[in-house]
N, C-alpha and C positions, 0 to 999 in steps of 0.2 A: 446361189447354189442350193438345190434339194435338200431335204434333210431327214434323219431319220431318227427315234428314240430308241436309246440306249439303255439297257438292265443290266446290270453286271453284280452277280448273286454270287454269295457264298453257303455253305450249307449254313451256317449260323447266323446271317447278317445279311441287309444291302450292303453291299462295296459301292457302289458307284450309281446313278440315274442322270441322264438328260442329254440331249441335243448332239448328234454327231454327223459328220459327212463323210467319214472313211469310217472302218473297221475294221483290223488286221489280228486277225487270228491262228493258234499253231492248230492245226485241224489234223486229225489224225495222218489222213495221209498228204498233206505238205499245208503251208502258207493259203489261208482265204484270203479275200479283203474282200469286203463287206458297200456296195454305196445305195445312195437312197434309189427304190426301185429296182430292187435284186427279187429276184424271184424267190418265192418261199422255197426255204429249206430247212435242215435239221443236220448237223454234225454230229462228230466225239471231237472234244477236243485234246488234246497232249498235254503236257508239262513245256512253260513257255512264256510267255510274253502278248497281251493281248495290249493292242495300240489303238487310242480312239484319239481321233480329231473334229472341234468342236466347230462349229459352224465361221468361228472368229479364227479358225486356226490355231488355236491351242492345241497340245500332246499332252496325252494322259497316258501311263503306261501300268497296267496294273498285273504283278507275276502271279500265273497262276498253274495249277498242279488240273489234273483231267478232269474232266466235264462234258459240256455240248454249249454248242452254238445252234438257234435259233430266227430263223427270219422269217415273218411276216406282216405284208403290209405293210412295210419302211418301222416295223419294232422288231428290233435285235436285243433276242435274250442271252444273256450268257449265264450259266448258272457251271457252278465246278465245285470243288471239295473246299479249295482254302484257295483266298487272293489275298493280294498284299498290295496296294494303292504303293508303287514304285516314287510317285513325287510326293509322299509321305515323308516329312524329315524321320529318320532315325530308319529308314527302312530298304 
């Protein structure tokens, strides 16, 4: 299956980088999902839950507060105020 690279930016830090085949975003006005070969675009994102699955099928769910979303050329940037790595213990 396709794949596309992944950035998932906080204003202070990388959160997250590498290898996805979905991408599920709260996009201001409803639910994205994101697959390799999406046409470029540019969002706002909400307060929400963004969902990335990695080429093996892995889930990674990282909470994050408003921002934008990103696509070009199979690189999906997410950049937002504050994220939290949700499969983080303690978090």
């Amino acid at each position: 299956m396709a794949h596309m690279s992944v950035d998932v930016v906080a204003a202070d830090r990388k959160v997250w980088s590498g290898d996805a085949t979905l991408v599920s975003a709260p996009a201001a006005d409803g639910e994205i999902g994101i697959l390799a070969g999406h046409s470029p675009m540019l969002s706002a994102l909400t307060s929400g839950s963004v969902r990335v699955t990695d080429p093996r099928g892995n889930k990674r769910v990282f909470v994050v507060s408003g921002g934008f979303l990103s696509v070009d050329q199979d690189v999906v940037t997410i950049v937002v105020d504050n994220a939290t790595d949700a499969d983080t213990p303690g978090h």
